[in-house]
N, C-alpha and C positions, 0 to 999 in steps of 0.2 A: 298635223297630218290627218287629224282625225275630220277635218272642213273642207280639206284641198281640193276637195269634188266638186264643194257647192259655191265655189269661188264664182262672183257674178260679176266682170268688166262694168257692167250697165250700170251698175248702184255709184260709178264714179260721177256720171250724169244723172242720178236721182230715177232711172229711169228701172222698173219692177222693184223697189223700194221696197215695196210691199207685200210684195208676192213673196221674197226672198227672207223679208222677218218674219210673215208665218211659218215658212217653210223651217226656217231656223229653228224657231219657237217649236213646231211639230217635231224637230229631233231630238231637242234639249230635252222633253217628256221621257224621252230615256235614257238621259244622261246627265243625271244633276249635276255632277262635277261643273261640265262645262256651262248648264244652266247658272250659276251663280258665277263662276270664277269669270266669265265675259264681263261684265260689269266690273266686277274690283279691277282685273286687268287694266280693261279698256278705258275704266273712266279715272281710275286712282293712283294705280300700281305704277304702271310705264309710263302715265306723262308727269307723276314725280323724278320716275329716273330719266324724264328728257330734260327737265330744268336739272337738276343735278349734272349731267351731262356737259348741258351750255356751262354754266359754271366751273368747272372740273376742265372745260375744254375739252373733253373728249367726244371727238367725233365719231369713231367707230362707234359707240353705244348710242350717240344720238341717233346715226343713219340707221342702225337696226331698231330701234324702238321706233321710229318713224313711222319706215315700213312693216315691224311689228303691227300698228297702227292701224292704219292704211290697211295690211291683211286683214285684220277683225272688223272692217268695215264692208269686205269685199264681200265677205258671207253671214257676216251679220245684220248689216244692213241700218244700225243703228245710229243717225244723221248724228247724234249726239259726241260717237267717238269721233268722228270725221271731224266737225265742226271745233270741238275740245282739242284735238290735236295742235291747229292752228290758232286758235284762243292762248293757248299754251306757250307758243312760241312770240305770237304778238306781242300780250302783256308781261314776257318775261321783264324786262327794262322802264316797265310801269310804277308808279306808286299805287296806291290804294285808289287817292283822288284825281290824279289824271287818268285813272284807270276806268273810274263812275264818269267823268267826262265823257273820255271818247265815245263809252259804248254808249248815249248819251246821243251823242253825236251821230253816231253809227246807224240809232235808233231811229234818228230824225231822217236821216238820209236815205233810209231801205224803205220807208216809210213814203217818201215822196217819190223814190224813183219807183216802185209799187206802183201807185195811182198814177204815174204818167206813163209806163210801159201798159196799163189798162187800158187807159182811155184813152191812147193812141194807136198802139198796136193788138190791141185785144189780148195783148199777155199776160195771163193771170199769175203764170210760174212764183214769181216773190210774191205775192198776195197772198197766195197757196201756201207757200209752205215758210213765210216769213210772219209775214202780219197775221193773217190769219190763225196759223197753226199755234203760234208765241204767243198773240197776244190778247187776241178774241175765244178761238177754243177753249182754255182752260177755263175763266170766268162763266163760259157758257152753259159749260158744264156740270157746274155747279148746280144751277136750278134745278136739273131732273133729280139730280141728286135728294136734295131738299124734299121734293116734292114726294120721291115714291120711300124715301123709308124715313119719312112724318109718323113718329110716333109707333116707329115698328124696329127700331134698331137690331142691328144684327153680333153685339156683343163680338165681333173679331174672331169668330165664329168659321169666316173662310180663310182666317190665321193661324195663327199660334192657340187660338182659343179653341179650333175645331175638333181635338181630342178630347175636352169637355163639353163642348155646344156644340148641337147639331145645326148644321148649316139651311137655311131652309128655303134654297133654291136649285134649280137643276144648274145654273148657269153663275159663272163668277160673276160679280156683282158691273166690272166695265161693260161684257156682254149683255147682263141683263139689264142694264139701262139703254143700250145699242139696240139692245131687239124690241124695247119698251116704247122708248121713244124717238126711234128714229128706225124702226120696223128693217136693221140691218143688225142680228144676229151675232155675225161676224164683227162687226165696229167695236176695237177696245177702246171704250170711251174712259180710260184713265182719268181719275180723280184728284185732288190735291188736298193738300194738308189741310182745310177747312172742312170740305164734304166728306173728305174721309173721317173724320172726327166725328160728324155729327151723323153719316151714315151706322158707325162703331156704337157710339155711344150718348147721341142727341147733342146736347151743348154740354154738357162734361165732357163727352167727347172731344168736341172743340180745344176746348180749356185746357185737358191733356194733351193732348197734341202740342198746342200753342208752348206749354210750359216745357214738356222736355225737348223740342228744336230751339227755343230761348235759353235752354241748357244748352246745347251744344254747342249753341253760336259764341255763348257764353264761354264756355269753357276753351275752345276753338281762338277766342279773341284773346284768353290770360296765357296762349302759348306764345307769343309773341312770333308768331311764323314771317317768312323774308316775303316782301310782295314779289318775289320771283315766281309765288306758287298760287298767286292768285288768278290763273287760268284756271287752277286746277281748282280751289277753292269756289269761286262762282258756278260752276258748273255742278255743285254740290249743292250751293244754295239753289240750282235753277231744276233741277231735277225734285223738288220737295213741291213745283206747279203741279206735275200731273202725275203724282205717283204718289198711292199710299204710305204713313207712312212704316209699318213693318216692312211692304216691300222696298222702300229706301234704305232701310237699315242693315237688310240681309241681303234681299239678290242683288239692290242696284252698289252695293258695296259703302253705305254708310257705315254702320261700322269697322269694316277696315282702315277708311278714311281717317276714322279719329283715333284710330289706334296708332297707323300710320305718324298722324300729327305729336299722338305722345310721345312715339318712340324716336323719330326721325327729323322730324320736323321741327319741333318744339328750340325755338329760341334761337331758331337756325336766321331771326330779322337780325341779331346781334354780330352773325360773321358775313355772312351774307350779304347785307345791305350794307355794315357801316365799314369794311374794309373793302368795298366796292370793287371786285376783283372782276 
């Protein structure tokens, strides 16, 4: 109720995308609730209870988490729920390993139909926001990173750490490598679990990072969860590209995720997959 204003048809066609996640973002500043609960929602909460759903065979809960769905994308505008929705539903019927295939597959194929909608029709649209955005961005990213806090680490200082470290820029760190090196301000150039590591705290940095998502994946892997959830699951591992990672833990709803996993999840490959219902 509190969104149904900033409902945007257009973000069904990708089109104000952007316009619509600032604007989002600019309300969220005064409304943490929904500032964090979009994420666990969107990306954890409701597309476990869509596989549950299919499973259970209940349709009335699938259709409304659907469009549940579908609404948080209308005014959130985050390609991420949209796209997870139907990841969700494809790889329901997936194993683990035809699962690394197709998308594999998938990969190879957006990939080539990219460079011939280019350089036949002048269509950048998949280049944009497939190849490009997936698979070139994040990597790129990296470098400014590197380069501007070389020996100047900022201790997590515009985290959890900022009640004892002062923070020592006007601008959060995506912004100020946007207005640094690419003289746009505005560009949240979201970082990922390497650069954030070493922006945090050099190559310790790193090394921690590295070691507790190697925990979690760990820990994540001795639940024995049903490859029913593995839409949901990859979309966990892929969100660790371009996002810090304290804010993967809190706003984008990683730890819900494993909480979720210990409490609900956990051993659910054992009825799930071998009484194949």
């Amino acid at each position: 109720f509190f969104y149904i204003q900033h409902i945007n048809i257009k973000n069904l066609f990708f089109i104000d995308v952007y316009k619509t996640r600032e604007d989002f973002s600019n309300i969220n500043k005064s409304n943490p609730y929904t500032a964090y609960t979009y994420s666990w929602f969107g990306r954890f909460i409701i597309p476990c209870i869509m596989v549950f759903s299919i499973y259970y065979k209940n349709k009335k809960v699938l259709i409304v988490s659907f469009f549940i769905l579908i609404y948080l994308f209308l005014f959130g505008s985050h390609k991420s729920v949209l796209i997870g929705t139907f990841m969700t539903i494809f790889l329901y019927k997936l194993s683990y390993i035809k699962t690394v295939s197709y998308l594999l597959k998938i990969l190879i194929v957006m990939i080539l139909v990219a460079l011939l909608l280019f350089y036949t029709l002048d269509n950048e649209f998949i280049m944009v926001h497939g190849v490009r955005r997936g698979l070139i961005v994040p990597a790129l990213l990296d470098i400014p990173y590197f380069d501007f806090f070389k020996d100047r680490p900022i201790y997590w200082s515009q985290s959890f750490m900022g009640s004892f470290i002062d923070y020592p820029y006007d601008l959060k760190p995506p912004k100020l490598i946007g207005k640094t090196y690419f003289n746009t301000p505005k560009m949240a150039s979201n970082n990922g679990l390497i650069s954030d590591g070493f922006m945090n705290g050099g190559m310790l940095g790193i090394l921690l990072n590295i070691t507790i998502v190697s925990a979690t994946f760990s820990l994540l892997n001795q639940l024995n969860i049903s490859n029913k959830f593995f839409g949901v699951i990859i979309w966990f591992f892929a969100i660790f590209m371009s996002s810090s990672l304290p804010t993967v833990i809190l706003t984008h709803g990683g730890f819900v995720f494993v909480v979720l996993s210990i409490f609900f999840l956990k051993n659910s490959e054992k009825t799930m997959d071998k009484l194949n219902v």
